[in-house]
N, C-alpha and C positions, 0 to 999 in steps of 0.2 A: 407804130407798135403792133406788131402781129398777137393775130389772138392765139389766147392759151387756152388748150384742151386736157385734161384730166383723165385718162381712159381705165375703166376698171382693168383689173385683170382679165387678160386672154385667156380661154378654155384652150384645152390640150390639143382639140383638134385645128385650130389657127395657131399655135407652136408658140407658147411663151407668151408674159404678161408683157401688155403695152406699155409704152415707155410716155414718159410727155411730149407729145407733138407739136410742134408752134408751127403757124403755115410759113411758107419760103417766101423770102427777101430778095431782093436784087443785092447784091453785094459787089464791090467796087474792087478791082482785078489793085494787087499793088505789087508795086514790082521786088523783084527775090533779094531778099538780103543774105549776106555771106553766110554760109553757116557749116556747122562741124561736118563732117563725111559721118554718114550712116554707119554703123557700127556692120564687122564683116559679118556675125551671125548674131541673132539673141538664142540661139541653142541653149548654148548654157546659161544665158539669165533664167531661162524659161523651164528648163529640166526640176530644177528644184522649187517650181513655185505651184506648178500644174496641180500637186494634191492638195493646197491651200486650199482650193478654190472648190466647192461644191456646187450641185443643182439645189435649189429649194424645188420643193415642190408643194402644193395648197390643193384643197379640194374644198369646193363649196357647192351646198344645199341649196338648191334653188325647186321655185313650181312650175310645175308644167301640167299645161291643162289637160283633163280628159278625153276631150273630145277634138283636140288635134296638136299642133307643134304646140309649143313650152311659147314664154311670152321670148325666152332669148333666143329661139331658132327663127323666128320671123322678126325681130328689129334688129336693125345694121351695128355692129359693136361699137362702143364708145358712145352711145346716142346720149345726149345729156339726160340728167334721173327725170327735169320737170315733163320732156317727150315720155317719156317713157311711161310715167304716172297717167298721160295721157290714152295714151296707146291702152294700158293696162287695162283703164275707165273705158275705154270704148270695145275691145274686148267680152268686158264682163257685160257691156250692153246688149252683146250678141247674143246671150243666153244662156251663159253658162250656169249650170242645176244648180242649186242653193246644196241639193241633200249630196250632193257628189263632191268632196272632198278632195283638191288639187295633187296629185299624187307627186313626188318629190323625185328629182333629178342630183345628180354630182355630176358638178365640171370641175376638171383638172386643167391646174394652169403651173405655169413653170417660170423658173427667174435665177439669179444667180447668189451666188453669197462668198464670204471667205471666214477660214477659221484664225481666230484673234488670241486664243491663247490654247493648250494643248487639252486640257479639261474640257474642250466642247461647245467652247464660246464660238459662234458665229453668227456675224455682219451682213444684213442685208436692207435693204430699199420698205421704206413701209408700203409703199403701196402694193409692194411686191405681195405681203401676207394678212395686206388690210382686208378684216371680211371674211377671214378665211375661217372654214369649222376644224379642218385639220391640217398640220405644216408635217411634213418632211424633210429629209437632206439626204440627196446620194451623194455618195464619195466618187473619187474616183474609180476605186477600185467595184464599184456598182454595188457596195451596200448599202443598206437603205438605213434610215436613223429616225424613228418617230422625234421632233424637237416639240419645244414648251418654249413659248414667248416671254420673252423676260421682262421686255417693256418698247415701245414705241417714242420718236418724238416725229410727229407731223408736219413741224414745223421746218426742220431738215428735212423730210421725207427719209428716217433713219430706223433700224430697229434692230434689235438685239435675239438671238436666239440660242437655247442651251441643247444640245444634244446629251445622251447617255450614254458613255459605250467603257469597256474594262482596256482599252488601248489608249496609249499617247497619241492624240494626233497631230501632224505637221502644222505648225500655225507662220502666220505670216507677222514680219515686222512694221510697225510703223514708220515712217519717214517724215519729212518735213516737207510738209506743202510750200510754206511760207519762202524755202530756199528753190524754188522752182525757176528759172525763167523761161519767157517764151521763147520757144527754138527749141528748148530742150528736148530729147527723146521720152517717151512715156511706151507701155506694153500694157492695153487691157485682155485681161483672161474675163470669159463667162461661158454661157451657155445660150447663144442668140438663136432663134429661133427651135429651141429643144437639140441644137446642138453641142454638150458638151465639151468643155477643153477645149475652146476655140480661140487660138491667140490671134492679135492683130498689134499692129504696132503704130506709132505717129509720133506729133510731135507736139506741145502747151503752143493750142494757137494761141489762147489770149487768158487774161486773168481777172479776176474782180467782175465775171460776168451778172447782170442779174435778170432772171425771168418771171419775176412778182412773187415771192417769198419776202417775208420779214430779214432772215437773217440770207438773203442768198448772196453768196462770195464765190458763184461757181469756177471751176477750169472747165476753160474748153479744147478741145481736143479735134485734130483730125486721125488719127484712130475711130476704126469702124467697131461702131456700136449700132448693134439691130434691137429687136424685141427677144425680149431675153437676157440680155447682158446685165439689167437691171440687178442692182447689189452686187453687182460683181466688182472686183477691185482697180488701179488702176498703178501701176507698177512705177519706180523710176529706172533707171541702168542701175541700182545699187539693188535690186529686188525687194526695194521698202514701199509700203502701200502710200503712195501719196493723193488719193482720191478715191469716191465710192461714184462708178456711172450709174449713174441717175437718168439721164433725159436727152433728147436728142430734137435736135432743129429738122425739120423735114415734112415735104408734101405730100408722102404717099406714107409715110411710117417707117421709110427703111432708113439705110442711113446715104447720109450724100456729104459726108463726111465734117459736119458738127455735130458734137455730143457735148455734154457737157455733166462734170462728173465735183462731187463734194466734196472741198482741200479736209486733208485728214488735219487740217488744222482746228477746222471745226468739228472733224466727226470726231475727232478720238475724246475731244474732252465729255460730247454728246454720251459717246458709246460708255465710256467710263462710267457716267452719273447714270445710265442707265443699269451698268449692271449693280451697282452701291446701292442705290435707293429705289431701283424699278421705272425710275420718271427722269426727265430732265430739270436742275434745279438751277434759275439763272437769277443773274446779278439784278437787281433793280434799283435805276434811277430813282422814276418817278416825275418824268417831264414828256408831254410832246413835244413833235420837234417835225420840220418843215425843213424844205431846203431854202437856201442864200441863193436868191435870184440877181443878177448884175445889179438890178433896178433897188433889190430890200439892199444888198451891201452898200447902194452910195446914199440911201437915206438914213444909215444906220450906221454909218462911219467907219466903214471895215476898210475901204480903199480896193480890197479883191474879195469875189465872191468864194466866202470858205466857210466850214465850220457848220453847225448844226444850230439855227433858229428855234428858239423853245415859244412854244405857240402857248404852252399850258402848264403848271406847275401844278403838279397834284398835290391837294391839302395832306399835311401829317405828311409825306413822302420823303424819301432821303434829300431830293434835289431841296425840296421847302428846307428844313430844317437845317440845311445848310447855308442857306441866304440865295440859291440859285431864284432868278426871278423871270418873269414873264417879260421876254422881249431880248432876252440873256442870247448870245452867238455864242455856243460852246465852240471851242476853236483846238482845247487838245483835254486829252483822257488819260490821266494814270501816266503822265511822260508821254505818251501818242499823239502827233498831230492830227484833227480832226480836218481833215480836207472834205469830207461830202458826208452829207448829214447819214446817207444810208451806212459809213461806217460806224456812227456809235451805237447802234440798236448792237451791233455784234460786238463789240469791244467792251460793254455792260454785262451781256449776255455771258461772256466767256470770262468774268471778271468773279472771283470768290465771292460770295456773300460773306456779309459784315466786314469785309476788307475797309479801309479806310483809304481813298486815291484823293490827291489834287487832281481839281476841273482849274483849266484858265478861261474864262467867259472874257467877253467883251462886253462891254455896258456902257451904252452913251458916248461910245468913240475910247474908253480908257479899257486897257485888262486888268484884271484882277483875278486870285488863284483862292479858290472855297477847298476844303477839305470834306470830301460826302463818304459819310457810311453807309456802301449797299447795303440795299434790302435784299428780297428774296421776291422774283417775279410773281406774279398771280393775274390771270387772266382779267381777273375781275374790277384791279388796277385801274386796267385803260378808260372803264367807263365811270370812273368817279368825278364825283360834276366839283369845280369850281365854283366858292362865292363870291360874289361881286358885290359892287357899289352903290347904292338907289339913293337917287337924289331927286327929289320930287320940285315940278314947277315947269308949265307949259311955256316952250317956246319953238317956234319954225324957222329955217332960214333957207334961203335958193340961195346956192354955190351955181347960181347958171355958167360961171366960164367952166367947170368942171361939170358940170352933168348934175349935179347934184340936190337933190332938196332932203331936209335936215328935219328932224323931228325931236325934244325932248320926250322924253317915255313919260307917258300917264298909265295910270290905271285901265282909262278906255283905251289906247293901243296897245296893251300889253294882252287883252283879251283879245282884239282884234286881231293882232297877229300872232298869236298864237306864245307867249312870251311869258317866262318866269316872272317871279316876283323880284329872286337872287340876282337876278340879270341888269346890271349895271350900264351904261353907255349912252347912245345917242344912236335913233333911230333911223335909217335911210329908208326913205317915205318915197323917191322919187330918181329913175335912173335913166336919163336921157340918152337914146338912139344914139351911134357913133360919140359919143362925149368922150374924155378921157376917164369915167369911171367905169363905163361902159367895156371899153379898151379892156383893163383890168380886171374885168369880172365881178365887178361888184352889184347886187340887184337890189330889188324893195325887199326891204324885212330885214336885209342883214343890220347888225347894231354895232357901232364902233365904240368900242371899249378903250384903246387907246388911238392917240396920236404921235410919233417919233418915241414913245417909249412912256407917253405922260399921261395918264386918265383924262378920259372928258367925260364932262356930265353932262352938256348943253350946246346947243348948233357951236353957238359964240366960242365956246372953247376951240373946238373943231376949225373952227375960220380961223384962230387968232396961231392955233399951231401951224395951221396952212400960211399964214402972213411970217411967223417967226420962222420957215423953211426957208421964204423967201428971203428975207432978209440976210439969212446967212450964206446965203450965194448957195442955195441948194437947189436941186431942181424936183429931188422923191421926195415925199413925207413918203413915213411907213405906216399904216394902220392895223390895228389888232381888231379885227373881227368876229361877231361870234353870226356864225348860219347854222341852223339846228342842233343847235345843242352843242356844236363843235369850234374851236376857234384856228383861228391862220392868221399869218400876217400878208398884208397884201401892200406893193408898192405902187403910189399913186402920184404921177408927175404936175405938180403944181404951179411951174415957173410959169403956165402964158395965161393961171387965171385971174379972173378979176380980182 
């Protein structure tokens, strides 16, 4: 997994804000499949869309010292904030006067955007005017437009912006990401590197990309995207916007032809709830969820690994009050099949509040379809704790063929290792060296709350669903674990222990 870098905005004099950078891959040459002949000119797709397409421009308030460069002319760009808070610290060790007041700098950075409806609406990149003290937009025609932020979501890296002007301006249409496939042709327009109107053209290398966002469903593109092109759009042959470029794969920041840009599947309903209410308002479950490892689906009777593992059921939550329970394989959404757990965070997300959808779960090897009333997301959700089970009464047990030794929760381990009161299960006191728990990733302190789907309170429980696995010609148990404060299910191969 390549690391992900974050880069603020680029000042004016490095040409445009930085883009997301991932370091470079080796990637496996594959051989060419057939595909349509390139189109003879995009002339004309391109003529009518060129004024869509604006410069943002931002300017931010930064300090610079008295008595020599600013702290941004002497650290390298994009340096992580924790260096830099560093740097800062070490700095003001040098001496700087307490009575001499840092006198303030403007840097100008630059990005792209596109106009969404003809009153002034226009689309671009959050990080593009994150931070920023003042935004602007050139048109084409090189006039300048003071704008006002309408609202932000972070979570796309998406944002909304209104201009003023007594003119209709050219706005660009939506399109359908979702009828894309790969091969097809794509046209991004932006302004990469403070270049203006700068087309390029390519083709949907691939789809469903993700680069550790919550809801990310990227396309990627070999269309050249630089620094700059950021919020700029991303065209189909019908001149409908089927993507906002966002970020690009590369070892030096330019482009070596991966970018990878937001299906307007996801922006427009984003952009939408941004200009209605200022914020993004999304559907809410009320479950965590894990992925279906080969290993949880054959102890959990799926037969294929699919579907979205619910690790945690938030109390009061729509999934609770529908009977969805802990240990539940959500498997399809609203009619959707759920193939990989990272589609339902977005299939929720993009789903109305208070709508009323059938979920079909798996439980215990059987489906069953719950009827759930969204909620309404809220940040604060994800961290609501779970009550458990306490069942008081010391006892131990070594699971030696598996690695294992077993603890009932007392009072005295529950201070010892640091442990709710709420916190219900059986305690792993003991995790032997190469063992099969080992394997698996299980350590001391974590607590098993279930087995194959069933509570334990005590070692003995824990052994006899390890003995009833075996018996039915299994080889996983599944266990539900809680480690600080957070639960997973984890698959644990039992057929060769004692």
């Amino acid at each position: 997994m390549p690391n992900l870098t974050h880069f603020a905005a680029a000042p004016l004099r490095n040409l445009g804000p930085a883009l997301l950078v991932l370091a470079a891959a080796c990637l496996a040459a594959a051989s060419p499949a057939t595909a349509r002949s390139a189109p003879e000119s995009f002339a004309d797709l391109v003529e009518p869309l060129i004024d869509t397409v604006v410069n943002v421009q931002t300017s931010v308030t930064r300090s610079a010292r008295p008595d020599g460069p600013g702290l941004g002319d002497v650290l390298p760009e994009g340096i992580p904030d924790e260096l830099e808070e560093l740097f800062r610290e070490f700095l003001e060790r040098r001496g700087a006067p307490d009575e001499a007041p840092a006198p303030r700098r403007r840097d100008n950075a630059l990005g792209s955007g596109f106009i969404v409806d003809a009153e002034g609406y226009i689309v671009t990149n959050n990080h593009v005017i994150d931070g920023a003290d003042e935004i602007s937009v050139r048109l084409t025609d090189n006039t300048i437009l003071p704008a006002t932020l309408v609202g932000t979501d972070p979570a796309t890296d998406l944002a909304l912006l209104k201009v003023e002007t007594d003119r209709q301006l050219p706005a660009t249409r939506w399109g359908d990401s979702d009828a894309l496939r790969i091969g097809d042709w794509v046209v991004a327009i932006g302004n990469p590197f403070g270049l203006g109107g700068t087309v390029t053209a390519g083709i949907v290398s691939a789809r469903g990309r993700e680069i550790g966002g919550r809801y990310d469903d990227y396309l990627q593109t070999d269309a050249a995207i630089n620094r700059g092109n950021s919020g700029g759009p991303m065209f189909n042959i019908d001149g409908e916007v089927v993507g906002i470029n966002t970020a690009i794969f590369s070892p030096t920041g330019g482009s070596i032809g991966i970018g990878f840009a937001v299906p307007s599947a996801i922006a427009r309903s984003v952009i939408d709830s941004l200009r209605e209410h200022g914020e993004v308002r999304r559907g809410w479950l009320g479950v965590r969820i894990q992925t279906v490892t080969p290993e949880l689906a054959e102890g959990l009777r799926l037969g294929t690994a699919r579907g979205a593992l619910v690790a945690t059921v938030t109390p009061g939550g729509p999934a609770a009050e529908s009977g969805i329970e802990d240990g539940d394989v959500i498997v399809e959404f609203d009619g959707r099949l759920v193939e990989e757990m990272s589609e339902l965070p977005r299939m929720v997300a993009a789903t109305a509040i208070g709508k009323s959808v059938p979920v079909k779960v798996v439980r215990r090897g059987e489906e069953r379809t719950v009827q759930v009333e969204l909620g309404q997301l809220d940040e604060a959700q994800f961290a609501a704790a779970v009550p458990g089970r306490a069942q008081p009464g010391p006892e131990r047990e070594d699971l030696s063929g598996l690695g294992l030794g077993l603890a009932e929760l007392t009072e005295e381990l529950r201070q010892e290792y640091g442990l709710t009161e709420e916190l219900a299960g059986v305690l792993v006191t003991e995790v032997k060296p190469d063992s099969p728990a080992a394997e698996r990733g299980l350590r001391e302190g974590d607590v098993i709350i279930e087995v194959n789907q069933n509570p334990v309170g005590n070692p003995s429980e824990v052994a006899g669903e390890f003995e009833a696995t075996r018996e039915d010609g299994r080889n996983t148990a599944t266990l539900l674990i809680s480690r600080g404060g957070e639960r997973q299910w984890v698959p644990l191969r039992v057929g060769n222990s004692e």
